[in-house]
C-alpha positions, 0 to 999 in steps of 0.5 A: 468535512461531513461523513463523505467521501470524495473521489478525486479525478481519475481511476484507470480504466481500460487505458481511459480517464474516468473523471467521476467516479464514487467510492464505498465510505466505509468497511462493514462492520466486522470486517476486521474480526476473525472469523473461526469458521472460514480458512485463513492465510499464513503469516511467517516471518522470514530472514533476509541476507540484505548487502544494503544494510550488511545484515541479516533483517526481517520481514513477515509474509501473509500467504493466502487461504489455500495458498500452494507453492505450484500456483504464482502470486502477485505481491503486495509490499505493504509498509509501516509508519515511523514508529512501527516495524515490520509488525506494526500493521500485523499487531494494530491493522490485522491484514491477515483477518481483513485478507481472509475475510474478504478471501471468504467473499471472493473479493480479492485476488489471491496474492501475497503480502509482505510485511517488512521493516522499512527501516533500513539500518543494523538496529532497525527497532522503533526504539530510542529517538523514533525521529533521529537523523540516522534513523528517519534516513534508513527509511530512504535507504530502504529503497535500495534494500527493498529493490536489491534485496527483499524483492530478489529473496521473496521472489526466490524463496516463494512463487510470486510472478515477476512482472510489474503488473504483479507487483504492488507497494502500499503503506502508512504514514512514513510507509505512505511517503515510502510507497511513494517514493519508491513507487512513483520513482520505480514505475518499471518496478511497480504498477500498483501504488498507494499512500495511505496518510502519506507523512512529510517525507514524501517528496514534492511533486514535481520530484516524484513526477518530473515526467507526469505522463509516466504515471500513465504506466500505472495500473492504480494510484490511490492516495488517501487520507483522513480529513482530519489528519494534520497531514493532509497537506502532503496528499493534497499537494500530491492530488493537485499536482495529478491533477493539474496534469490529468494523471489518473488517480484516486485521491480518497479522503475519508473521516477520520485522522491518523490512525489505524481505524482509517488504515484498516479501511484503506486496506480493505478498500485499495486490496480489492482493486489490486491485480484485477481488472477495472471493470467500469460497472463492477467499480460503479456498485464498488464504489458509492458516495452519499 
């Protein structure tokens, strides 16, 4: 595919189908570089008590650029790939300095991001066999974990709104099929998805959706990947099956393959939709294909 982009059937807009609508193709350039004269959000790492695992685990958590604890945040859930843990995106993606800069413009609601180890077990580093049995099934486990014991904690310790429609889940590769999962199967939990380059354990279909019209409940679906990563396979199926059952999404391919230039852009391009509302004229200067 050439260096466009396609936008697939569908966004939400007002409780509406919109069947054509275009997207930008690229971040600008310097998006994703600090910049010293602007203020910056906050990354901490935290400590969980998680019953799942029976353990103690840990996430970082990006609090926006004047941020104060008397305000109420939305939540992004933004997960990892395989090899990755809860600092993979902070180390290689820098959400923090594409969130602050784009905090700089006024583009994005102020929200809160966390960033944890989707890997569900005691030993949850990306060391050893990153593909053993044990530890590819932590990254199902951690959906229990996540609902049982992250969410609860973050919504103790920070001030984060409660409700669904302030509630988002997004990730890579394995996160990809993670957020998903979790996401499509959890829709009184979660109103905002998105799949980044989702990988193989993201489940077929007709399983993430056995009742199509349920995905009608969400705020935005956006499932995107490069044209050419492997793993396309695993998106397309997904669009297709949305498709078929004219559920309103966005399936964004764009240029490139599995890696963090095209995460970076997701991120830059899925944060500015979230906990907003979809305005058809703003998205129509948003969003532009060539």
């Amino acid at each position: 595919m050439k260096n466009s982009v396609v936008l697939a059937l569908g966004f939400v807009l007002s409780g509406m189908f919109i069947s054509a609508q275009t997207i930008e193709k690229q971040a600008p350039q310097g998006f994703d570089i600090e910049k010293k004269e602007i203020p910056h959000g906050k990354i901490d790492t935290v400590t969980y008590e998680s019953k799942t695992v029976g353990t103690q685990r840990r996430a970082l958590v990006y609090t926006p650029p004047g941020f104060k604890k008397g305000n109420k945040y939305p939540v992004l859930y933004l997960l990892h790939g395989i090899g990755g843990d809860e600092k993979e995106w902070f180390r290689n993606g820098t959400p923090q300095i594409i969130l602050d800069n784009l905090y700089a413009q006024g583009k994005v609601t102020p929200m809160i991001v966390v960033l944890p180890n989707g890997r569900a077990m005691k030993d949850d580093r990306a060391t050893g066999d990153i593909m053993a049995k044990d530890k590819v099934e932590a990254f199902a486990t951690f959906e229990k974990d996540l609902l049982n014991d992250l969410i609860p904690f973050i919504e103790k310790k920070y001030p984060v709104k409660k409700d669904r429609a302030d509630r988002a889940i997004a990730g890579l590769s394995m996160g990809g099929g993670q957020s998903l999962n979790f996401g499509l199967g959890n829709i009184n939990k979660f109103a905002w998805v998105g799949g980044f380059s989702s990988a193989p354990n993201t489940k077929e279909p007709q399983q993430l959706l056995p009742n199509p019209e349920k995905a009608k409940e969400l705020k935005l679906l956006w499932i995107s990947c490069g044209d050419q990563d492997r793993l396309m396979p695993f998106s397309k199926r997904t669009h297709d099956y949305l498709a078929a059952n004219k559920i309103p999404h966005i399936f964004y391919v764009e240029p490139g393959g599995h890696d963090f230039k095209v995460w970076k852009n997701d991120l830059y391009l899925f944060s500015q939709l979230l906990f907003k509302p979809v305005d058809q004229e703003k998205m129509n200067s948003f969003l532009k294909l060539d």
